[in-house]
C-alpha positions as CSV (number, residue, x, y, z in Angstrom):
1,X,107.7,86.0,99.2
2,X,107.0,85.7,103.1
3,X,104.6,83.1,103.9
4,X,104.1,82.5,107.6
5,X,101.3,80.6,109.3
6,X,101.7,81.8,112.3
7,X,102.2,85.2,114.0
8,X,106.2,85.8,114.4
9,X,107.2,86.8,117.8
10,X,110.7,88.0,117.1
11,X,112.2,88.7,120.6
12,X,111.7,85.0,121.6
13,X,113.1,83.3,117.7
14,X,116.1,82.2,116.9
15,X,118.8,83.9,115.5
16,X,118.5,81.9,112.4
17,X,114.7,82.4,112.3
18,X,115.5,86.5,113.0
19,X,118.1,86.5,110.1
20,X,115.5,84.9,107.7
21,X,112.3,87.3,108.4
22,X,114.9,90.8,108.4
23,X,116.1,89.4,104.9
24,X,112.8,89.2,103.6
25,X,110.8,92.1,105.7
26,X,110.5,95.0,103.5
27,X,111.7,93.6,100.6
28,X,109.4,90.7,99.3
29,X,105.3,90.6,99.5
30,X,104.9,88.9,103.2
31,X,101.8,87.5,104.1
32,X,101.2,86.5,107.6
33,X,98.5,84.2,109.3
34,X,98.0,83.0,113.1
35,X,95.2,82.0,115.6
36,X,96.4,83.4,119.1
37,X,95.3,84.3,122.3
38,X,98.7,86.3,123.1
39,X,100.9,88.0,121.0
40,X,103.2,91.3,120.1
41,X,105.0,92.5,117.4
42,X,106.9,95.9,116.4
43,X,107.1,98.7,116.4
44,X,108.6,97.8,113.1
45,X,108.5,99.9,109.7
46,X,106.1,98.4,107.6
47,X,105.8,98.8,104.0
48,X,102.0,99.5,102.4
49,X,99.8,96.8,104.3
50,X,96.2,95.6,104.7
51,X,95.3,94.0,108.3
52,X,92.0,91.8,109.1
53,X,90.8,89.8,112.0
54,X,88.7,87.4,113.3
55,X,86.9,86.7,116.5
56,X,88.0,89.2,118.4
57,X,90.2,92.0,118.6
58,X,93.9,93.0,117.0
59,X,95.2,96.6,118.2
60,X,97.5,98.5,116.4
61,X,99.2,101.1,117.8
62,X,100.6,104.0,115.2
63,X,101.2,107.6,115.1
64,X,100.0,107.6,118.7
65,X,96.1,106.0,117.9
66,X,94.9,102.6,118.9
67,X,93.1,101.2,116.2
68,X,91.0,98.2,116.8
69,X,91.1,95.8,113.9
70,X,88.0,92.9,114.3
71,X,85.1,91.3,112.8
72,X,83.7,94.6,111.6
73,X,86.3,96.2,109.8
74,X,89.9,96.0,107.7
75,X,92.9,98.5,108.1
76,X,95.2,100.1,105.3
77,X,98.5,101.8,105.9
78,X,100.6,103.4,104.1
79,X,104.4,102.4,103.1
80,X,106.4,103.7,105.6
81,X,104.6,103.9,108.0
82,X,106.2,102.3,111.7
83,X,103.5,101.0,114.0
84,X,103.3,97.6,116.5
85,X,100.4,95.0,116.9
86,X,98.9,93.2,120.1
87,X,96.3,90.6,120.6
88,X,95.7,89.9,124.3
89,X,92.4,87.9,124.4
90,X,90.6,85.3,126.1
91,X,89.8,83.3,122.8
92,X,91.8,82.8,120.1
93,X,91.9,85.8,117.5
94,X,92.7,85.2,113.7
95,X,95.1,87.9,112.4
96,X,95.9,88.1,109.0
97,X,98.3,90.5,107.7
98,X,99.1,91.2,104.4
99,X,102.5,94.2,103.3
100,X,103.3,94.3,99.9
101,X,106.7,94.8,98.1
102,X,107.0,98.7,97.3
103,X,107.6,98.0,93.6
104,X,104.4,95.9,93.4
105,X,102.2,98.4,94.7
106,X,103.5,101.2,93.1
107,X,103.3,99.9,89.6
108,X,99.9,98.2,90.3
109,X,98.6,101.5,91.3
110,X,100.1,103.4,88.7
111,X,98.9,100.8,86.2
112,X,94.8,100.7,87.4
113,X,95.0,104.5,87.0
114,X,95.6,103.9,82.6
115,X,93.5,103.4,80.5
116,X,93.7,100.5,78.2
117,X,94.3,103.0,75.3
118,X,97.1,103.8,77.5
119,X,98.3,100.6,78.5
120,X,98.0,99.8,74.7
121,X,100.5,102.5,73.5
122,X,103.2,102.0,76.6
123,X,103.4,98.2,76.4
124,X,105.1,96.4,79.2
125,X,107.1,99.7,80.5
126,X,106.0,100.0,83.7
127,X,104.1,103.5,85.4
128,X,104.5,103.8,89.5
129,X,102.8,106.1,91.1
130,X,103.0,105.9,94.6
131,X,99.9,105.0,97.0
132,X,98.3,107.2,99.2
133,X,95.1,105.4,101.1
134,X,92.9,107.0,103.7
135,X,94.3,105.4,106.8
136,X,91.7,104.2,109.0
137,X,89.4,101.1,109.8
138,X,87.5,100.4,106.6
139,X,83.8,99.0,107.2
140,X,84.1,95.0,105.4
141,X,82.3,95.3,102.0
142,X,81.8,93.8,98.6
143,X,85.5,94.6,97.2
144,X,88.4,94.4,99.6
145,X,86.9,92.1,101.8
146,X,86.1,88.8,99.6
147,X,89.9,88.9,98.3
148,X,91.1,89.0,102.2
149,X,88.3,86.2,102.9
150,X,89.7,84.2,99.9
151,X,93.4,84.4,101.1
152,X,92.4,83.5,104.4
153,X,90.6,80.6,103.9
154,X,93.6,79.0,101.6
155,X,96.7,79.8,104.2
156,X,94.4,78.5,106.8
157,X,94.1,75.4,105.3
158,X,97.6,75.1,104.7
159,X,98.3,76.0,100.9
160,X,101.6,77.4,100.2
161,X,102.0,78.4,96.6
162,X,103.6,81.1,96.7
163,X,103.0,82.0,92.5
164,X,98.9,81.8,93.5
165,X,99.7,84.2,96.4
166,X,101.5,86.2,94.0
167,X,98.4,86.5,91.9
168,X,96.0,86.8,94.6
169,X,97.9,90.1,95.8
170,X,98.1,91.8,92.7
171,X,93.8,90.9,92.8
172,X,94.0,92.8,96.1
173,X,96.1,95.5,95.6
174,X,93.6,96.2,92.1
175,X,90.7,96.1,95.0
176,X,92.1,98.4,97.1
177,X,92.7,100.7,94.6
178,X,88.6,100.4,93.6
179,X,87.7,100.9,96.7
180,X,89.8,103.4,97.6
181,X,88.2,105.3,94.3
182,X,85.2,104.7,95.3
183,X,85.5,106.2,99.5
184,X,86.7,109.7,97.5
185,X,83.6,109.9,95.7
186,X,81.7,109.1,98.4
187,X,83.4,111.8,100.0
188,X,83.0,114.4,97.0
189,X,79.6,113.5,97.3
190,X,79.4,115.4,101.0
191,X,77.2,118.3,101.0
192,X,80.2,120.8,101.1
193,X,81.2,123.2,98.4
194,X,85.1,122.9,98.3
195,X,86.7,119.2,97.3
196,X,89.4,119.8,99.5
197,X,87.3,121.0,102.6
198,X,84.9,117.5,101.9
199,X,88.1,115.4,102.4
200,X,89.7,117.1,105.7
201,X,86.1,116.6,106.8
202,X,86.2,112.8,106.2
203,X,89.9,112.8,107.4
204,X,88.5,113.9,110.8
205,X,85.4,112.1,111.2
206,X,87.9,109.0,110.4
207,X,89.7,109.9,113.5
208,X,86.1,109.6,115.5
209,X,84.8,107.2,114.4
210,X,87.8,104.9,114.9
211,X,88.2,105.7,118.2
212,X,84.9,104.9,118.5
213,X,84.9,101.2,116.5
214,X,88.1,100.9,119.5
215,X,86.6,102.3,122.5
216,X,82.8,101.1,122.1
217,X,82.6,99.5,125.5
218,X,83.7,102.8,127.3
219,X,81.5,105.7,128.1
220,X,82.2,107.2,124.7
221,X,80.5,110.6,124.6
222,X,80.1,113.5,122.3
223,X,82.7,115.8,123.6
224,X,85.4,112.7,123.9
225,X,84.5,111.9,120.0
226,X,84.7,115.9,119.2
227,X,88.0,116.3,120.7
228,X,89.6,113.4,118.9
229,X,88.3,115.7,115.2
230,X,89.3,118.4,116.7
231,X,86.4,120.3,116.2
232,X,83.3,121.7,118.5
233,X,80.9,119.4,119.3
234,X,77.9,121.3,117.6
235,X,80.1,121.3,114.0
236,X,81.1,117.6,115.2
237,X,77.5,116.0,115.3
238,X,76.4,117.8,112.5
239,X,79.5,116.8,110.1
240,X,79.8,113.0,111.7
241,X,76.0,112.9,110.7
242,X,76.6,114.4,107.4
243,X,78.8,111.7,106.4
244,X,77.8,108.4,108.3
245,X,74.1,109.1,107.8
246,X,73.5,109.1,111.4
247,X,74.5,110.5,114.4
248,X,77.4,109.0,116.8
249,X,74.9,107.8,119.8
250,X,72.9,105.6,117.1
251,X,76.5,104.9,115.6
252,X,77.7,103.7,118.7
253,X,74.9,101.1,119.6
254,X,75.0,99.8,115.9
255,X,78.8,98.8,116.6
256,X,78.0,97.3,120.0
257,X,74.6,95.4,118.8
258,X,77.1,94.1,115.9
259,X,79.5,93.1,119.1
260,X,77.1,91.4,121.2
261,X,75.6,89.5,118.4
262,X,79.2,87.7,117.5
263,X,79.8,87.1,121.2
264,X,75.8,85.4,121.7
265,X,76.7,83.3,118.6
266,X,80.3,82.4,119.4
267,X,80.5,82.1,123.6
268,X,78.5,81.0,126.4
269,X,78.3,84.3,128.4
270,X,75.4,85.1,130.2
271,X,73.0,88.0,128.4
272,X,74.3,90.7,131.5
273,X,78.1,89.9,130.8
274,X,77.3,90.5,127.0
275,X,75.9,93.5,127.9
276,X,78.6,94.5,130.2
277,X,81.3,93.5,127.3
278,X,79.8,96.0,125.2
279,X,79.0,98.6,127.1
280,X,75.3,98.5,128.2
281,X,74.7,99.4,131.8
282,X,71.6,97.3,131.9
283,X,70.7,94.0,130.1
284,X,67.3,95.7,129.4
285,X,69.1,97.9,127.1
286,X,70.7,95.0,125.0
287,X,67.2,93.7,124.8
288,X,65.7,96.9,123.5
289,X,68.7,97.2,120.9
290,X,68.6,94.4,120.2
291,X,65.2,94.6,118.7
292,X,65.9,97.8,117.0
293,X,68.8,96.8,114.9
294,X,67.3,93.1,114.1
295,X,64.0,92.7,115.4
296,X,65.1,89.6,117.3
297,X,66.1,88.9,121.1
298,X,69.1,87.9,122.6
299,X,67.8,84.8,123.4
300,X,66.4,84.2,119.9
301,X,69.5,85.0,118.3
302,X,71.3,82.6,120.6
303,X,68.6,80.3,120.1
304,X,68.9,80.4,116.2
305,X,72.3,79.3,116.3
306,X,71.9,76.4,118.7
307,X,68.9,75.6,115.9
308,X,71.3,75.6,113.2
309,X,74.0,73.4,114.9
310,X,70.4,70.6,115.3
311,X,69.9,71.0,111.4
C-alpha cells in the first residue's frame, strides 16, 4: 500500500522518491492526504479512485471537463481513466484521494453483487466483475461519505497502519458499490418509459449539473447549462427538473448559499466580497437567499459561529 500524507509533486522529487511512487502507482491501493494552498499533479493514468476535499476547491481536469471537487460533493472515476489535479487557493485545501488496486475492486464488486447463498456454494474462489460508476460529482450523503470522513480523520492525525487501511477500503469500495445501486434506482425511478432512455438522461444532466457545482460563481445561464447536455433548452429545464426536483436557477443559488455559508463561518470577508465570491451581483441578494435557504442572515450565521467559539 501507498500511504502519503502529503500531496506528491513529482516534477520537483527525487529520483529516489519518483522510483518509489511509479513502483507502487497502479499496482498497490494508494491513499493520499495533504493540506495545501498550491499544488499539481498528472495527467497520470489512474486506476478506479474516489476524490474528496475540504475547505475549498480541488479541480480535476479529465476527458476535457473541469470538475470541481469541495465541501459539497465526492468524485468517482473509473480504472483507466488519465486525468490531472490542481489546487491553487488562498487557504489551505484538504485533498484526499483514495485509487484502489484493480484486483481489489474488481473482486469486491463482483463479490457485493452474490448472494450469500452464492457466496456459500463458491467458497473463497473469487468473482470479478469489473466496475463501471457514474462519473461525476456525487452530492456527500449517509454512505460514501462517513467512510471518506473516517479515513480522513485517522491519516490526518498521523495513523499509518497500513492492515486498518486495508480494511477500511474494502468498507468503502462495499459503499460505493451501495450507493452506486442506489443513484440507478433513483434513476429508474425517472418519469420516463425506456430504462435505457432514464440513464442517458441522468448521464446528461450529470454533465450540467457539474459544470454548474464548478462554474457557480460565473453567469451560468440556461442555454450555457443546455449546451453542455447537449440538448434544447426547453427539453433541458424540463429533464434537469425532472431529476433534481428543481429547476437549475433555484439549483444554482442552493450551491452558492451552501458556498457563502462555509466562507462566513470559516473567513473574515466582508458580506459584499462573499457575495461577489459566489456570484451575487448585489449583497442584497445574499441576504434575501440567505433567508430562503435557512431563514437566518448573514450576519446571524456569522454571529452563531463567533457564539459557539464563546461557549
Amino acid at each position: 500500500m501507498m500511504l502519503l500524507r502529503s500531496l506528491p509533486e513529482l516534477a520537483q522529487s527525487t529520483a529516489e522518491f519518483q522510483s518509489w511512487f511509479q513502483s507502487k502507482w497502479g499496482r498497490e491501493n494508494c491513499v493520499i492526504w495533504g493540506r495545501t494552498r498550491q499544488a499539481e499533479f498528472g495527467p497520470c493514468t489512474h486506476t478506479l479512485s474516489i476524490r474528496a476535499a475540504w475547505g475549498g476547491v480541488e479541480h480535476c481536469y479529465v476527458n476535457g471537463r473541469v470538475l470541481a471537487v469541495d465541501d459539497d460533493n465526492f468524485l468517482i472515476l473509473n480504472h483507466g481513466q488519465i486525468y490531472s489535479t490542481s489546487i491553487r487557493a488562498v487557504q489551505p485545501v484538504e485533498s484526499l484521494a483514495v485509487c484502489f488496486k484493480p484486483e481489489l475492486a474488481e473482486q469486491i464488486y463482483g463479490e457485493a453483487s452474490a448472494s450469500i447463498e452464492e457466496a456459500l456454494a463458491r467458497g473463497d474462489a473469487p468473482t470479478e466483475r469489473s466496475p463501471d460508476f457514474m462519473e461525476n460529482l456525487h452530492p456527500h450523503e449517509n454512505t460514501v461519505s462517513p467512510v471518506l470522513r473516517f479515513i480522513r480523520a485517522h491519516i490526518s492525525r498521523g495513523v499509518l497502519d497500513e492492515a486498518w487501511y486495508d480494511e477500511q477500503l474494502m468498507f468503502l469500495l462495499a459503499r460505493m458499490q451501495c450507493h452506486h445501486q442506489r443513484v440507478l434506482e433513483q434513476v429508474d425511478s425517472i418519469a420516463l418509459i425506456r430504462p435505457a432512455t432514464r440513464r442517458e438522461v441522468y448521464r446528461r444532466i450529470s454533465l450540467a449539473t457539474d459544470f454548474l457545482h464548478t462554474h457557480y460563481a460565473q453567469d451560468v445561464d440556461l442555454t450555457t447549462l443546455a449546451k453542455m447536455a447537449y440538448l434544447s433548452k426547453y427539453h433541458f429545464l424540463r429533464l434537469f427538473t425532472l431529476v433534481h426536483g428543481m429547476t437549475p436557477r433555484t439549483y444554482l443559488q442552493r450551491k452558492r448559499i451552501s458556498v457563502a455559508i462555509r466562507l462566513l463561518e470559516s473567513t473574515r470577508m466582508t458580506m459584499s466580497e462573499v457575495s461577489a465570491s459566489v456570484g451575487f451581483a448585489e449583497e442584497s441578494t445574499l441576504v434575501r437567499q440567505m433567508r430562503r435557504w435557512t431563514q437566518l442572515t448573514p450576519r446571524q450565521v456569522r454571529a452563531r459561529v463567533l457564539d459557539g467559539r464563546a461557549a
